[in-house]
C-alpha positions as CSV (number, residue, x, y, z in Angstrom):
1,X,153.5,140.9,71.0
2,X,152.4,143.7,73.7
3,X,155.0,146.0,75.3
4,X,153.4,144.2,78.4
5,X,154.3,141.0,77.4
6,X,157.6,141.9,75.9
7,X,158.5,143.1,79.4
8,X,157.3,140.1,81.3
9,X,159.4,137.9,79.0
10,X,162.3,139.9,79.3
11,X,162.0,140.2,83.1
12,X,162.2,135.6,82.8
13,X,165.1,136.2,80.6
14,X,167.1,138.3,82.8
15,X,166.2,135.9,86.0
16,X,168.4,133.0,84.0
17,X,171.5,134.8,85.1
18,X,173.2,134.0,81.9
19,X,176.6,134.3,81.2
20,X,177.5,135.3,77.6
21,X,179.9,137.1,76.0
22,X,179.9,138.1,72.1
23,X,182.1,141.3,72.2
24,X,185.5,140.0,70.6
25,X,186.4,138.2,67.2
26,X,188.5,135.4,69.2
27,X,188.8,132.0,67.6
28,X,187.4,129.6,69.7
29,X,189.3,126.8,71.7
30,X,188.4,124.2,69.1
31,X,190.1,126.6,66.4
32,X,193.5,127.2,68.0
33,X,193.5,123.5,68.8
34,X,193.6,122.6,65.0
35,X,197.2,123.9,65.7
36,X,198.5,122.0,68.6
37,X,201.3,120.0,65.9
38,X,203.3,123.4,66.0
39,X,204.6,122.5,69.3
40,X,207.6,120.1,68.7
41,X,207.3,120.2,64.8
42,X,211.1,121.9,64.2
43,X,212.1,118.3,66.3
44,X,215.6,119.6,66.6
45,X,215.9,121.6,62.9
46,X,216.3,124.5,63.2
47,X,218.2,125.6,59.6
48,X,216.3,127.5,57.2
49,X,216.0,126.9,53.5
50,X,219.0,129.6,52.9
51,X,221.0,127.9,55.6
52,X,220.5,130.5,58.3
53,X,220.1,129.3,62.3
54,X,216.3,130.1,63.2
55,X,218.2,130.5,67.1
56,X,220.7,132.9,65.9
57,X,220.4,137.2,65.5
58,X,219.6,138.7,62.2
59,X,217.1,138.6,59.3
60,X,215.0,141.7,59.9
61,X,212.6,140.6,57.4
62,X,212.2,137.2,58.0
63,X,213.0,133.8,56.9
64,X,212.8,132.9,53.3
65,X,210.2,130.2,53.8
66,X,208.2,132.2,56.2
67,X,207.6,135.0,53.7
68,X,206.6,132.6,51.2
69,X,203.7,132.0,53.4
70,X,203.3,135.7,53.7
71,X,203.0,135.9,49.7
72,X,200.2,133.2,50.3
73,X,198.2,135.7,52.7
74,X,198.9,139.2,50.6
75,X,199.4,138.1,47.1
76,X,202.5,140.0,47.0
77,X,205.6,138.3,46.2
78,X,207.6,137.2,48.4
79,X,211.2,139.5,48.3
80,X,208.4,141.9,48.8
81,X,207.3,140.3,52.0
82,X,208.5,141.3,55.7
83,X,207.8,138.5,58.3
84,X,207.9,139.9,61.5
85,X,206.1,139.0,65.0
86,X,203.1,138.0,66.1
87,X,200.8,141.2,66.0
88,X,199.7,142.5,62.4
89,X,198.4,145.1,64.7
90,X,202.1,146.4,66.1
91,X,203.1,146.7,62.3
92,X,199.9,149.1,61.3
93,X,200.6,151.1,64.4
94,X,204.6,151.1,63.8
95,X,203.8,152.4,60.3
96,X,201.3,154.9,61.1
97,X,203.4,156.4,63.7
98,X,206.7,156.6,61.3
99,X,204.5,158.1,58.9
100,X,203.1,160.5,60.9
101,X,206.3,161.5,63.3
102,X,209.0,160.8,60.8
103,X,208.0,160.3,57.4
104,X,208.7,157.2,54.8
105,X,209.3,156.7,51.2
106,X,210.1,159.9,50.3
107,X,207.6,161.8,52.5
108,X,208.1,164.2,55.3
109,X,206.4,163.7,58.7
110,X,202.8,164.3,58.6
111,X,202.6,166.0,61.6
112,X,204.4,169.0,60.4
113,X,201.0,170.0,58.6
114,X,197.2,168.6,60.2
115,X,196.8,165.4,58.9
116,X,193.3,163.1,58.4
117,X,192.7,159.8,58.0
118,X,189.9,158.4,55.6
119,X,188.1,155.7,57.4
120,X,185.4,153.5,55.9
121,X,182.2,153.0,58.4
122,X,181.5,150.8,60.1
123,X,184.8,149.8,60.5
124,X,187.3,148.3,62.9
125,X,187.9,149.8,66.3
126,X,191.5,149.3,66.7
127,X,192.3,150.9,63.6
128,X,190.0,154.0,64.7
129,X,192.0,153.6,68.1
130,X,195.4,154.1,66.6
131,X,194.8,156.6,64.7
132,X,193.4,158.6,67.2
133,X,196.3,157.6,69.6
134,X,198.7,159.4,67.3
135,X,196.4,163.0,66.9
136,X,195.6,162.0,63.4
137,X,191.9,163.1,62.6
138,X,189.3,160.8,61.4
139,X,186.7,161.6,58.6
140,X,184.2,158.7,57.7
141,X,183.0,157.8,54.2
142,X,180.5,155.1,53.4
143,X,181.4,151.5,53.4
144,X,179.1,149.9,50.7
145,X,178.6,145.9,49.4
146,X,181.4,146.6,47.0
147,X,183.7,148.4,49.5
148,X,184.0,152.2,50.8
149,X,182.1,155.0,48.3
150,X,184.9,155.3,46.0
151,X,183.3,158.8,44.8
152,X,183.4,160.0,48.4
153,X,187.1,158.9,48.8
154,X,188.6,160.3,45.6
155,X,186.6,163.9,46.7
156,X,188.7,163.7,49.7
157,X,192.2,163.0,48.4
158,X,191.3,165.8,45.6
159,X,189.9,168.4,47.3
160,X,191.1,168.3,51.2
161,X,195.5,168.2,51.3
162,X,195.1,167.1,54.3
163,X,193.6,163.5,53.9
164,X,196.9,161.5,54.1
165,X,196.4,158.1,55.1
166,X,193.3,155.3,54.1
167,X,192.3,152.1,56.3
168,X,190.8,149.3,54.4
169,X,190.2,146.0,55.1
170,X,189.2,144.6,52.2
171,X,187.8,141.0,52.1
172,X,185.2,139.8,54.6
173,X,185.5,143.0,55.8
174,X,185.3,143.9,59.6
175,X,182.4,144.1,60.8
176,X,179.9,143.8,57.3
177,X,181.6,140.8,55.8
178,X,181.5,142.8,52.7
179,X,184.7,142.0,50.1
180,X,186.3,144.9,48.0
181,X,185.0,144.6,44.0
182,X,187.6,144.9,41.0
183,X,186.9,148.6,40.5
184,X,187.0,149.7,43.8
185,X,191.0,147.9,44.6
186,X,191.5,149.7,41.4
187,X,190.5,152.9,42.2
188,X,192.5,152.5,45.4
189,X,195.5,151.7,44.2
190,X,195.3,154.9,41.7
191,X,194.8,156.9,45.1
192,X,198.3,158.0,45.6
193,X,198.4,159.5,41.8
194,X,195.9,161.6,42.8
195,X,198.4,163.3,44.5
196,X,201.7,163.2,42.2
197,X,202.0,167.0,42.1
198,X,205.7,167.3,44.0
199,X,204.3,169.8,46.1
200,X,200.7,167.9,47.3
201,X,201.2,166.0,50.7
202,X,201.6,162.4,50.2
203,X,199.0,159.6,50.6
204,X,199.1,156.2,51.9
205,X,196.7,152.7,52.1
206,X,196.5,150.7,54.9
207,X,195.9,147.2,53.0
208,X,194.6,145.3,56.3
209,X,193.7,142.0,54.7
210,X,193.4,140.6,58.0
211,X,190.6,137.6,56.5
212,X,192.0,136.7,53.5
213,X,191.7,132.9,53.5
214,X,189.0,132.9,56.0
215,X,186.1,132.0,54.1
216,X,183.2,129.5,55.2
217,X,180.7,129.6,52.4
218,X,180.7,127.2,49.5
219,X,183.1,128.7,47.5
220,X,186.0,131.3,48.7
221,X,185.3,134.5,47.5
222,X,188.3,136.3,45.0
223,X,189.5,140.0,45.9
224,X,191.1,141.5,43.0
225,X,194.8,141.9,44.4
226,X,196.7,145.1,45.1
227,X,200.0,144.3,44.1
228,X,198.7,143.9,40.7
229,X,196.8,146.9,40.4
230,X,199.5,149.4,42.6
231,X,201.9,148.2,40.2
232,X,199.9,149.1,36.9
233,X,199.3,152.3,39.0
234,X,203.2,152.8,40.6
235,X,202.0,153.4,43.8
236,X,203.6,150.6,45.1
237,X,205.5,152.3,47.9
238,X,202.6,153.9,48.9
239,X,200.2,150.9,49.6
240,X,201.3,148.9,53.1
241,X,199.4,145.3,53.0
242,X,199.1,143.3,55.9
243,X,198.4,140.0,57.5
244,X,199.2,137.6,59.6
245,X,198.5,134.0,61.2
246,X,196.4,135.3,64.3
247,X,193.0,133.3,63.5
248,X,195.0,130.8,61.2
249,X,197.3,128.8,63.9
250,X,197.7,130.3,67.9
251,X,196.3,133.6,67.8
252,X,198.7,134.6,70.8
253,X,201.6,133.0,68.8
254,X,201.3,133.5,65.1
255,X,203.3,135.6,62.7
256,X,202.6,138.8,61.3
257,X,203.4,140.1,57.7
258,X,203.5,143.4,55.8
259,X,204.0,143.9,52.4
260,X,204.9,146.9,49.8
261,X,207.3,148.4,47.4
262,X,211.4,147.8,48.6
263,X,211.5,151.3,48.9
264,X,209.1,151.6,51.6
265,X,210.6,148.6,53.4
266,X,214.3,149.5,53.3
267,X,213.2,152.8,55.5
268,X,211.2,150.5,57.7
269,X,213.9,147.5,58.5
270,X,216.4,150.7,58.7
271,X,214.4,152.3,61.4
272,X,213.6,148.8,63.0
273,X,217.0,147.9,63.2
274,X,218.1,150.5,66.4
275,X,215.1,148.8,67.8
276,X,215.7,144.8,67.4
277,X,218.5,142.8,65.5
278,X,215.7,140.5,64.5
279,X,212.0,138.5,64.9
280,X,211.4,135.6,66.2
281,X,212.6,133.5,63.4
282,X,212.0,130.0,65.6
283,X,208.2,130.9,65.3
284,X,208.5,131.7,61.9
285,X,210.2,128.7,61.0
286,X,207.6,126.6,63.0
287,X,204.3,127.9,60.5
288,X,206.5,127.6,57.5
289,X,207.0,124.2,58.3
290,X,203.3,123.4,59.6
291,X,201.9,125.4,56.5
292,X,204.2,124.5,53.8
293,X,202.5,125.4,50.3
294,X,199.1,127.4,49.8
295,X,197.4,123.6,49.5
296,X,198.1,123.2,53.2
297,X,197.3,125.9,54.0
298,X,193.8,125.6,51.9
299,X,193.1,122.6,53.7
300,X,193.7,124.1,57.2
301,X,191.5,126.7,57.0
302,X,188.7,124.2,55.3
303,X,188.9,122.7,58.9
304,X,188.4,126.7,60.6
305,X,185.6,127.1,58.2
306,X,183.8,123.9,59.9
307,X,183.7,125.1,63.2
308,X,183.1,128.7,62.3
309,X,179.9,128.0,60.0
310,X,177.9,126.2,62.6
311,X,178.0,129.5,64.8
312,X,176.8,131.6,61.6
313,X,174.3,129.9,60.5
314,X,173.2,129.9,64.1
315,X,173.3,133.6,64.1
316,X,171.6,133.8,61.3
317,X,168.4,131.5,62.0
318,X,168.2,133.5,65.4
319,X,168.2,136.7,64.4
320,X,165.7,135.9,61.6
321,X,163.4,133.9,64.2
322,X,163.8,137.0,66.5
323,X,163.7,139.9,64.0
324,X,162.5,138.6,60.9
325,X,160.0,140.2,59.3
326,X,159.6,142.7,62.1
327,X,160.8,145.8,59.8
328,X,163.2,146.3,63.2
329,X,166.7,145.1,62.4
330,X,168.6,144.8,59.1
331,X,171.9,142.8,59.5
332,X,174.3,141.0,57.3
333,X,175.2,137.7,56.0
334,X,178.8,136.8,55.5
335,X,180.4,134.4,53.8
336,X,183.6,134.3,55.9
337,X,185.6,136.5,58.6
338,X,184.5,136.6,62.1
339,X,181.6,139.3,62.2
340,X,177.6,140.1,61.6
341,X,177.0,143.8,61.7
342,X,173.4,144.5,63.1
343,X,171.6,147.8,62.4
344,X,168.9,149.0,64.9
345,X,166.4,151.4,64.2
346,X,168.0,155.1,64.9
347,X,168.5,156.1,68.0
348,X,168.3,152.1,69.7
349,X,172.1,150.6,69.4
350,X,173.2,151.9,72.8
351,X,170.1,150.9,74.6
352,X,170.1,147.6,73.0
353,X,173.5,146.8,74.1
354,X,172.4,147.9,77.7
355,X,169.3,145.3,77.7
356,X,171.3,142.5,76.2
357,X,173.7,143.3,78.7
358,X,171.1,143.5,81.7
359,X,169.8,140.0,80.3
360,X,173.4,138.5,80.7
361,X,174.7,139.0,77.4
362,X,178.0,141.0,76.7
363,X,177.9,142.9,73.3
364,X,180.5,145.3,71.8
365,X,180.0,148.6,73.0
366,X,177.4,150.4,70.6
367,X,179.3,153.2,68.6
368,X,182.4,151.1,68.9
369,X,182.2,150.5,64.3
370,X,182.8,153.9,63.8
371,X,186.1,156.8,65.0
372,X,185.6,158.1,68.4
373,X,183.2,155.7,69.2
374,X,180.4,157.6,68.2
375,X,177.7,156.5,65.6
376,X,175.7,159.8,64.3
377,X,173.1,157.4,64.0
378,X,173.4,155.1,67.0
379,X,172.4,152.2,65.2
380,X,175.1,149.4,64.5
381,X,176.3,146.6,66.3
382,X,178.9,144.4,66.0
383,X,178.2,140.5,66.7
384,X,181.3,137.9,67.2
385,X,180.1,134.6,67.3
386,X,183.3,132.8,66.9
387,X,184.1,132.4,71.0
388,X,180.9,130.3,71.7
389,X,179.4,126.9,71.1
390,X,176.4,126.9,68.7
391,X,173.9,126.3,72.3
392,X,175.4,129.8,73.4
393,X,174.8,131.8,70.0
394,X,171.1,130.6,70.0
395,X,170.7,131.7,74.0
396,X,172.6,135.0,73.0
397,X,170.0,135.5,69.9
398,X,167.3,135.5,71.7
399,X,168.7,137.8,74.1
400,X,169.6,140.5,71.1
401,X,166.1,140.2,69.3
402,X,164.3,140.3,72.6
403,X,166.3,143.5,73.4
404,X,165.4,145.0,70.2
405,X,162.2,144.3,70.0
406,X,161.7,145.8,73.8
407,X,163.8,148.6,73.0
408,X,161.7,149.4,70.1
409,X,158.4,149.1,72.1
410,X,159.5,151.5,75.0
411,X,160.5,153.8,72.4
């Protein structure tokens, strides 16, 4: 097709005035609905499994029951498990900035020396966000189908003192779908021994395994845990997993959960405790009743992976209609989370977004996958299917492979 024509089809596309909007990894209305039976489901019971009042103070780290589900999310166990509130993201950011402005485990405040944190790419925006809320600098290493370039990472925490913290997120990763292999969690968890020398800075991993029952191909796909491997390695106080319900039950109203070595979690509930007296332990007693063992909670997110495969596949056949075979787009093919990352040709991702977005379609913001928002190679984009029916990904498809396709043409 012509740049002429490409235009003139364009130009129809933009008079349709459509409304779409792919930007965030939201679970859809049908997906939080799956979870209406929380409301009334305590029906007057509020005693935990210990005999503690859900209504009542105390319990920084959550009721019994409630961690148990944690353990189910993290594969840690669960007297190593703090169930907290609703926001997996609070707890990164609460860890990062004790780290940095105060220290934990053992370790002095970072910010008495610079400080860098190692950030696979393309990655997750918040995370980048964060960290550069705090001053803490970002250096990018390659994330590959088996996880981030172990070689490059090991380099860093060897040879530059001043690398300090990782971010991972390890299965269905965010955006590539790509899941952590056996060596590479291994290699991970060995990180911090790479800096045992009493006198080296410390080092810690951000273990955001934010998708790690959210599969939707045939089979779930097995990441090699952490626990196991930090405790082989005794790093355990220096790996922080976390997790939570957000696109499990209510994503507004779930329950959060980190994990690590009691050492690091006694300095945590110590500093938490001039903050709050306790969670909210009525929430948490609510999922541990609605999601009682790891077979209900199997079969819950059997029903998410219904819903959410539709949208994927639909991504997928559009995007290969659109782009297949064009040599102009690579993107990938995940078998679970909530993402497809799309690579442009060079120099294309920020006009791309700007056509889709001309033609009615809201994408994330191009250079948005990597720290500062800035790609060097202005080519990725991050597509989120999971707020749309199936009719809206296909009219959004079109939209993206017509605005690559142009993009390329006028270039």
């Amino acid at each position: 097709m012509n740049r002429q024509t490409l235009e003139r089809e364009f130009a129809n596309l933009v008079e349709r005035e459509l409304s779409l909007n792919l930007t965030r990894g939201k679970p859809g209305t049908a997906q939080v609905a799956l979870s209406d039976a929380l409301d009334g489901i305590l029906d007057g019971n509020f005693i935990c499994s210990d005999g503690a009042d859900a209504r009542n103070y105390g319990g920084l780290r959550g009721i019994p029951e409630c961690c148990e589900l944690g353990s189910a999310l993290t594969d840690y166990p669960a007297e190593l498990i703090m169930a907290a509130g609703n926001s997996s993201l609070q707890l990164m950011y609460f860890v990062l900035e004790t780290i940095v402005n105060y220290g934990l485990a053992g370790s002095g405040a970072l910010r008495e020396n610079p400080c860098k944190a190692i950030c696979p790419v393309p990655g997750y925006d918040r995370h980048f966000a964060a960290t550069e809320f705090l001053g803490v600098e970002m250096v990018c290493v390659d994330l590959n189908d088996d996880g981030p370039d172990m070689d490059q990472v090991e380099d860093l925490v060897l040879n530059d003192p001043s690398t300090s913290i990782m971010w991972c997120v390890p299965k269905h990763s965010n955006p590539t779908g790509c899941t952590y292999s056996e060596t590479v969690v291994r290699r991970i968890a060995n990180l911090p021994r790479l800096r045992s020398d009493a006198h080296s800075s410390p080092f810690f991993v951000f273990w955001d395994n934010a998708y790690s029952v959210h599969d939707f191909g045939t089979e779930p796909v097995a990441l090699s845990s952490i626990f196991d491997h930090a405790v082989a390695a005794e790093t355990l106080d220096r790996i922080v997993a976390f997790a939570s319900t957000s696109k499990i039950t209510h994503a507004g109203a779930g329950v959060a959960f980190l994990a690590s070595g009691n050492w690091l979690l006694s300095d945590l509930e110590a500093r938490l405790s001039v903050m709050i007296i306790g969670f909210d332990k009525v929430n948490q007693l609510r999922h541990a009743r609605f999601l009682p063992d790891r077979e209900r909670l199997a079969e819950h997110m059997q029903k998410h992976a219904a819903i959410v495969r539709p949208l994927f596949e639909a991504t997928e056949k559009g995007l290969q209609e659109q782009l297949g075979n064009t040599g102009l787009a690579t993107w990938t093919q995940p078998t679970g989370g909530y993402f497809v990352s799309l690579d442009v040709p060079n120099g294309l991702a920020k006009e791309v977004v700007a056509l889709a977005r001309s033609a009615g379609l809201q994408l994330t913001a191009a250079g948005a996958t990597f720290p500062y928002g800035n790609d060097p190679n202005d080519a990725n984009i991050r597509i989120a299917p999971t707020f749309a029916s199936v009719e809206e990904v296909e009219a959004a498809m079109t939209i993206v492979g017509m605005s690559v396709r142009l993009a390329a043409a006028r270039r």
